[in-house]
N, CA, C and O atoms as CSV, one atom per row, in Angstrom:
chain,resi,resn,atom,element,x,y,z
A,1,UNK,N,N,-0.188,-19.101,54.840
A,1,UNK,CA,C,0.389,-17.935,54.225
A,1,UNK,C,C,-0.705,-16.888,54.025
A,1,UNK,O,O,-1.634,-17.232,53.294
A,2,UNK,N,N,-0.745,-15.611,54.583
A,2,UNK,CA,C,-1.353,-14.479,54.587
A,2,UNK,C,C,-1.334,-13.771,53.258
A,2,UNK,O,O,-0.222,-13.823,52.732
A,3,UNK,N,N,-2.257,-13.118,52.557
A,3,UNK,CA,C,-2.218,-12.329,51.309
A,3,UNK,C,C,-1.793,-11.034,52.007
A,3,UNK,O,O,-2.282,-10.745,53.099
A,4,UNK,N,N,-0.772,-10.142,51.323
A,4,UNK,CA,C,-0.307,-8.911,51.650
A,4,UNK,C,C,-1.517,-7.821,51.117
A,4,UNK,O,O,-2.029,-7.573,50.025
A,5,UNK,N,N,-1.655,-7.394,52.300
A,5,UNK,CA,C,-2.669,-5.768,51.970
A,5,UNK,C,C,-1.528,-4.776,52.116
A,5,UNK,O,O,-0.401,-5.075,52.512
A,6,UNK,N,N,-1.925,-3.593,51.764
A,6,UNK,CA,C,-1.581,-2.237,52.159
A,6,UNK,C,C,-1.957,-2.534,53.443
A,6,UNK,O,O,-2.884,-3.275,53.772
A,7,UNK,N,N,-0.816,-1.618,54.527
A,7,UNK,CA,C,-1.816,-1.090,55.638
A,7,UNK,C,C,-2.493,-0.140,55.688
A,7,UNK,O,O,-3.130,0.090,56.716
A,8,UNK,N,N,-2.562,0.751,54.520
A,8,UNK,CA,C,-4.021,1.818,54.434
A,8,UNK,C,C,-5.411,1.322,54.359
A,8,UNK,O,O,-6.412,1.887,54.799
A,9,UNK,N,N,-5.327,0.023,53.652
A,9,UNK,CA,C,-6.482,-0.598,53.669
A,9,UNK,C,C,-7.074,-1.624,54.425
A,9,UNK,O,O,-8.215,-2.021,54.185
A,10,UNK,N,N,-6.414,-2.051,55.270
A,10,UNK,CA,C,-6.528,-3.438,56.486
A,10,UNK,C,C,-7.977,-2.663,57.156
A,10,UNK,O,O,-8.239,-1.465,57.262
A,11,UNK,N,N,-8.550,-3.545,57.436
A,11,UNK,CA,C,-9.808,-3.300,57.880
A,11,UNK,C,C,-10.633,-2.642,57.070
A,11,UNK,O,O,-11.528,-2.169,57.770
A,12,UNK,N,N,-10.811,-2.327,55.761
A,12,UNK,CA,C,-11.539,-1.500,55.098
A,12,UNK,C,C,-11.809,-2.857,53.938
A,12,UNK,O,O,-11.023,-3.729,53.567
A,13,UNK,N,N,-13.361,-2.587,53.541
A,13,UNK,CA,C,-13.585,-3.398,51.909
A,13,UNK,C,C,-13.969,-2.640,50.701
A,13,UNK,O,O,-15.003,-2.000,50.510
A,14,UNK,N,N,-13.328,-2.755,50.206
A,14,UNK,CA,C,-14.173,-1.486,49.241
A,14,UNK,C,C,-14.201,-2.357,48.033
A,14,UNK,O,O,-13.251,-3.123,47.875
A,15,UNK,N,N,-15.394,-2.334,46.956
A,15,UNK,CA,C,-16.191,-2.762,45.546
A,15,UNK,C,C,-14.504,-2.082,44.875
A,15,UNK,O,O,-13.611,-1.396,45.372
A,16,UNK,N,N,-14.717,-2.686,43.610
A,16,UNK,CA,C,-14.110,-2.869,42.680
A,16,UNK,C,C,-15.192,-1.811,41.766
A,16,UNK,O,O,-16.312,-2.174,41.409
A,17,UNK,N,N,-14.854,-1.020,41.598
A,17,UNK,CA,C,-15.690,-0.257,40.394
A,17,UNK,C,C,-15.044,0.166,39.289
A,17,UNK,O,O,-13.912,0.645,39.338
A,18,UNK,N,N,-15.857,-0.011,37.986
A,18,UNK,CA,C,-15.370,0.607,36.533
A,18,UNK,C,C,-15.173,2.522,36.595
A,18,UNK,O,O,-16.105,3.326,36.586
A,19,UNK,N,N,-14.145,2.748,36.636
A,19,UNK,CA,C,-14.156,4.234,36.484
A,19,UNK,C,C,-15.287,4.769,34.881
A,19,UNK,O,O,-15.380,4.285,33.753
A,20,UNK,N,N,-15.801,5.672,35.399
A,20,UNK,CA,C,-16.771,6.620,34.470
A,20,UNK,C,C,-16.211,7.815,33.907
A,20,UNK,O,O,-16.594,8.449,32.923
A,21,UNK,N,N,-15.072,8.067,34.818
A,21,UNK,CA,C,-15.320,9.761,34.373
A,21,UNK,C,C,-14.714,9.761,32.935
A,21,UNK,O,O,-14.220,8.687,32.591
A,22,UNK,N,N,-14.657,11.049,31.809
A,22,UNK,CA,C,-14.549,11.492,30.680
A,22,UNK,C,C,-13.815,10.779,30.088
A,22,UNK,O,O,-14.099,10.143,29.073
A,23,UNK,N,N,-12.194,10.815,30.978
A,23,UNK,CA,C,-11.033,10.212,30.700
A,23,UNK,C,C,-10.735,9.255,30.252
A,23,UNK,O,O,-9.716,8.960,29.627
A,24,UNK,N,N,-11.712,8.595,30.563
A,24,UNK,CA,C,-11.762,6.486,30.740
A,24,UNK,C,C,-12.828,6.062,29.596
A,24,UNK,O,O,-12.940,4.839,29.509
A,25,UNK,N,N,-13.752,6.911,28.569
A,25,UNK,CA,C,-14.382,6.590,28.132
A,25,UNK,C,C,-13.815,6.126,27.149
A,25,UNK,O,O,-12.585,6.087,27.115
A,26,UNK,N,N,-14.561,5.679,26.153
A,26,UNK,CA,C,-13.767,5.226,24.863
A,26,UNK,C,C,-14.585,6.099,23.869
A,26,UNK,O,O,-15.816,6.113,23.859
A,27,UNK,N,N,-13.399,7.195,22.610
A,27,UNK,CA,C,-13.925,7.912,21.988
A,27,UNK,C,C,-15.122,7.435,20.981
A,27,UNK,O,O,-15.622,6.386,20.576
A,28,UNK,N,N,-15.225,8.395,20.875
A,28,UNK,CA,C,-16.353,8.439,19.811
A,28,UNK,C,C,-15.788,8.396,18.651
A,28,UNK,O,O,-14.810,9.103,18.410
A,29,UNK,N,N,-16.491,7.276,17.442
A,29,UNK,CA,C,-15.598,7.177,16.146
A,29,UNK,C,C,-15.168,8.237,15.246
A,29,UNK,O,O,-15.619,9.380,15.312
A,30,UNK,N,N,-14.550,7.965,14.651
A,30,UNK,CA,C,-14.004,9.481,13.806
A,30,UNK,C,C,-14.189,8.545,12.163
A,30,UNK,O,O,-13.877,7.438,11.725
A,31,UNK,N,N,-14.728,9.503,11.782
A,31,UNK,CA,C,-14.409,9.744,10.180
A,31,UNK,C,C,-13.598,8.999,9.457
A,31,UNK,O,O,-12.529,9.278,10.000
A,32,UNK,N,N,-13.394,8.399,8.788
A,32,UNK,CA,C,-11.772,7.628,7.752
A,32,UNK,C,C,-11.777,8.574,7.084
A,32,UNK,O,O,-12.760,9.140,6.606
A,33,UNK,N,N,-10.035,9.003,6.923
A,33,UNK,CA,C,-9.728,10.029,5.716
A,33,UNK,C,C,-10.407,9.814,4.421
A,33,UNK,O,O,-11.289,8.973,4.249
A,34,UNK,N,N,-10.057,10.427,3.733
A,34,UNK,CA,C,-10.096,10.058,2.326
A,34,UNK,C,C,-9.046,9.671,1.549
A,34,UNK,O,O,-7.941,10.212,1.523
A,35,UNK,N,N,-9.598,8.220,0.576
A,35,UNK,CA,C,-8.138,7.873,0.406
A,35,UNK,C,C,-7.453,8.877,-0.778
A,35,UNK,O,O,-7.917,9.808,-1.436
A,36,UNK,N,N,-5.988,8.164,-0.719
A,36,UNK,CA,C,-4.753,9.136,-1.571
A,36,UNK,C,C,-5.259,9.386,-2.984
A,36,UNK,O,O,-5.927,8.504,-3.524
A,37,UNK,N,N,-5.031,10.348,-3.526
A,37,UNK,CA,C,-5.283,10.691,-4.636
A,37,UNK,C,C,-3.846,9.959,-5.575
A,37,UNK,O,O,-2.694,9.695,-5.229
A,38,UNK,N,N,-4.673,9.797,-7.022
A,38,UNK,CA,C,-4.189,8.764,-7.810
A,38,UNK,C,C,-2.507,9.723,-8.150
A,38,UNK,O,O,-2.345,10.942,-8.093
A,39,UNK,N,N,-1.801,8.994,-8.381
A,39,UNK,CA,C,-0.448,9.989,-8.490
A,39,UNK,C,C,-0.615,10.589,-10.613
A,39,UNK,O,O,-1.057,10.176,-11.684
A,40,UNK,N,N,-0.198,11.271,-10.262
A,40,UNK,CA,C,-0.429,11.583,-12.172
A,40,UNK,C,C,0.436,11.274,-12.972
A,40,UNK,O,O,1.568,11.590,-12.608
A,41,UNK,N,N,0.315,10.462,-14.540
A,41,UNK,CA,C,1.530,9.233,-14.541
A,41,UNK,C,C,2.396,10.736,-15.482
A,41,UNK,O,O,2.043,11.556,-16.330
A,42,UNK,N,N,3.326,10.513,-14.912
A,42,UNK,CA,C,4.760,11.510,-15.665
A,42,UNK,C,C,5.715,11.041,-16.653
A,42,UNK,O,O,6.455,10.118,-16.314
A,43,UNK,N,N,5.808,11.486,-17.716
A,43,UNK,CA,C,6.325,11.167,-19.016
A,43,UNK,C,C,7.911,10.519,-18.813
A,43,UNK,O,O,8.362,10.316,-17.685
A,44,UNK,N,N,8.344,10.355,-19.511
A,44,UNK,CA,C,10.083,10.278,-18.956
A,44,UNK,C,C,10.689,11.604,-19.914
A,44,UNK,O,O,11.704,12.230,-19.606
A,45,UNK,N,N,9.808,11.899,-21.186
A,45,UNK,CA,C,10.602,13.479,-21.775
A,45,UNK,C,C,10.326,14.360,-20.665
A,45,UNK,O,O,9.477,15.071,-21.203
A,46,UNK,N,N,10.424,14.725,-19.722
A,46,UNK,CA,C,10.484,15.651,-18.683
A,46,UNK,C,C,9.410,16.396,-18.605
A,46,UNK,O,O,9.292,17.566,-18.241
A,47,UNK,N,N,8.168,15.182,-19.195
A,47,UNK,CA,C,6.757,15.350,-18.244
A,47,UNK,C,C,5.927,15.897,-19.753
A,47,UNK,O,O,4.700,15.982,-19.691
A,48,UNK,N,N,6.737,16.312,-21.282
A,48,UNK,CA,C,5.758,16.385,-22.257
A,48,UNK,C,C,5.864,15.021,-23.223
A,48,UNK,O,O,6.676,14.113,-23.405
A,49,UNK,N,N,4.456,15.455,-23.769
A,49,UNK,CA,C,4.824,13.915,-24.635
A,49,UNK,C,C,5.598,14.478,-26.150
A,49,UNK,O,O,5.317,15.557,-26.671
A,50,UNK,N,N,6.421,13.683,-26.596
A,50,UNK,CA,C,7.458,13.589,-27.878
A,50,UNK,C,C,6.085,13.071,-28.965
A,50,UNK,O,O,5.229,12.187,-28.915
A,51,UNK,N,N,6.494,14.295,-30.030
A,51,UNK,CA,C,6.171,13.770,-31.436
A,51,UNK,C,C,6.907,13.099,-31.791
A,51,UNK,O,O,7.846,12.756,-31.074
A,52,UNK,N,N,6.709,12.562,-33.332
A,52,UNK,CA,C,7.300,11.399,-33.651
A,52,UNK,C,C,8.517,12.373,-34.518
A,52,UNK,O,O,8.473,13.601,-34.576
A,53,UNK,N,N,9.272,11.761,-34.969
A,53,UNK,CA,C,10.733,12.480,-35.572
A,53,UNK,C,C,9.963,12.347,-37.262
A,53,UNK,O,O,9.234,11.612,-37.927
A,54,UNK,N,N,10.849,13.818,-37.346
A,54,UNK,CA,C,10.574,14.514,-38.917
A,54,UNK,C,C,10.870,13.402,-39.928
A,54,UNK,O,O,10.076,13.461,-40.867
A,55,UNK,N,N,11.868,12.286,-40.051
A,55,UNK,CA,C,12.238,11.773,-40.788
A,55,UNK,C,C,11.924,10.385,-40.706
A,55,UNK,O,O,12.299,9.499,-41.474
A,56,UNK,N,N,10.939,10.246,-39.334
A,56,UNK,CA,C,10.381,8.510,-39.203
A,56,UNK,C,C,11.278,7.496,-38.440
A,56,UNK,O,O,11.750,7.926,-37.387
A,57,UNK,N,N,11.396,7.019,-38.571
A,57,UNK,CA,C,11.838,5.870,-37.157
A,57,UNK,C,C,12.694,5.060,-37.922
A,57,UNK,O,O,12.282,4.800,-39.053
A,58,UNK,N,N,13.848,4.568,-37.571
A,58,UNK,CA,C,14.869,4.140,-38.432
A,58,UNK,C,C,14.609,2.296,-38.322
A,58,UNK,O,O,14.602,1.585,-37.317
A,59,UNK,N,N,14.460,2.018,-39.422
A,59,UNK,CA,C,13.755,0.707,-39.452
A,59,UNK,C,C,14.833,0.061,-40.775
A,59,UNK,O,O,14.849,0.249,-41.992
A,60,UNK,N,N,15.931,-1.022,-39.554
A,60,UNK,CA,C,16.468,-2.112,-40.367
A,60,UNK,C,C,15.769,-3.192,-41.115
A,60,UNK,O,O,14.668,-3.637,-40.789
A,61,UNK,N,N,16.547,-3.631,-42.250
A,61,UNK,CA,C,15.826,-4.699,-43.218
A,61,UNK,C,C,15.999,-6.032,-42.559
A,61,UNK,O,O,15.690,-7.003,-43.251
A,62,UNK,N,N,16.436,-6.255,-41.353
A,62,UNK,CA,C,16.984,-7.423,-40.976
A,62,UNK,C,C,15.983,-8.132,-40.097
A,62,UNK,O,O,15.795,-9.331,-39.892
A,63,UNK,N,N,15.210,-6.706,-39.493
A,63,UNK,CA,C,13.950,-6.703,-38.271
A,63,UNK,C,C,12.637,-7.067,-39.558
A,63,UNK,O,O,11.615,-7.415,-38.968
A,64,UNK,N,N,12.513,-7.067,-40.552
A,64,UNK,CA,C,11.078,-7.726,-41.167
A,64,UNK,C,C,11.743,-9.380,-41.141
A,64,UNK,O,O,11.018,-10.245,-40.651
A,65,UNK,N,N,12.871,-9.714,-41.577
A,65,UNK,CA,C,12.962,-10.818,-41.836
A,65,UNK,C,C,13.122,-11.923,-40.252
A,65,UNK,O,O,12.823,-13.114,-40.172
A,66,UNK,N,N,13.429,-11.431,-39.648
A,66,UNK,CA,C,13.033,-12.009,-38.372
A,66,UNK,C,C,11.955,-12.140,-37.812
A,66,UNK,O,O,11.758,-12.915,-36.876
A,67,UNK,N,N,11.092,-11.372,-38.336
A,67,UNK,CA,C,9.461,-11.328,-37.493
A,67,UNK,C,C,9.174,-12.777,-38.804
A,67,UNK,O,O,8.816,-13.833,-38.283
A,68,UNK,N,N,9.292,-12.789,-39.997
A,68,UNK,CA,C,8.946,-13.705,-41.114
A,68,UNK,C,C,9.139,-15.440,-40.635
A,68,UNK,O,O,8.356,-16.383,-40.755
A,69,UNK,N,N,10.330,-15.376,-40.139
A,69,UNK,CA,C,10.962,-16.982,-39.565
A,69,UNK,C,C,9.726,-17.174,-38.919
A,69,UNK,O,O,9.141,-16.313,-38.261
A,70,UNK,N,N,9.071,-19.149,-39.269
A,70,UNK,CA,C,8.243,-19.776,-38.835
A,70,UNK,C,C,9.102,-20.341,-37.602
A,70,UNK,O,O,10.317,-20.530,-37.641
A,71,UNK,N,N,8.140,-20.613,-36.338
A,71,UNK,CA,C,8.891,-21.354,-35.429
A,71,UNK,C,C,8.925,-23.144,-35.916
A,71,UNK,O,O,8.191,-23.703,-36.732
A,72,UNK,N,N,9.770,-23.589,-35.291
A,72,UNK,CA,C,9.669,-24.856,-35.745
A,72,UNK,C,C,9.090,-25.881,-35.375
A,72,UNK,O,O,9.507,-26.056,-34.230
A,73,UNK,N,N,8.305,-26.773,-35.646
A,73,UNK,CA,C,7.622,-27.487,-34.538
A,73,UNK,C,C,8.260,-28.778,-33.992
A,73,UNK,O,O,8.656,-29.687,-34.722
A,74,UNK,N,N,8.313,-28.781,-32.921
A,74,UNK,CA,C,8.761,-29.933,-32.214
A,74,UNK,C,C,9.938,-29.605,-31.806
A,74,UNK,O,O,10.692,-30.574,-31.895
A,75,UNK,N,N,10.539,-28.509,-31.322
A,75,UNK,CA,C,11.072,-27.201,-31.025
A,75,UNK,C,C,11.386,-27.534,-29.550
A,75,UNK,O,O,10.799,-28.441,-28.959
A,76,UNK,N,N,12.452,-26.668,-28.909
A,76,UNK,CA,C,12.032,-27.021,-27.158
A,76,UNK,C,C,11.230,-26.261,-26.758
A,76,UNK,O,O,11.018,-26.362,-25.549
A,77,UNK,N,N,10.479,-25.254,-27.462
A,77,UNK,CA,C,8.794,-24.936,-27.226
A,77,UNK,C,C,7.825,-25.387,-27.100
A,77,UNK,O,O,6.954,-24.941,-26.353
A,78,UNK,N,N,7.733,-26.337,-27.764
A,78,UNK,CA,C,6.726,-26.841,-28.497
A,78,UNK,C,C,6.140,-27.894,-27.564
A,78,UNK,O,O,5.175,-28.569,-27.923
């Protein structure tokens, strides 16, 4: 079994050469951007910050006595 040539090339040998020209080079490195700038953290009051209210923060008697309860030991925590 014969290897298929072109017939442009039958009778001719020609080297295998690495092309040179510009095209084929491999660039020259570039720079890395710079990375992203940090995003700026935004309030949820529509970006100002809230003072606290004229009359104070409405605080049930029911919320001290719950923070007070000891856990129990031997608990399904525990």
């Amino acid at each position: 079994m014969e290897a298929y040539q072109r017939p442009e090339m039958e009778g001719e040998e020609e080297d295998c050469l690495t092309p040179k020209s510009r095209e084929f080079r491999i660039p020259a490195v570039q720079p890395c951007p710079p990375p992203p700038k940090k995003k700026r953290e935004q309030h949820v009051a529509g970006g100002k910050k809230r003072d606290p209210p004229k009359n104070g923060y409405f605080h049930h008697p029911d919320i001290d006595a719950l923070f007070r309860l000891k856990p129990q030991r031997g608990g399904a925590y525990a």
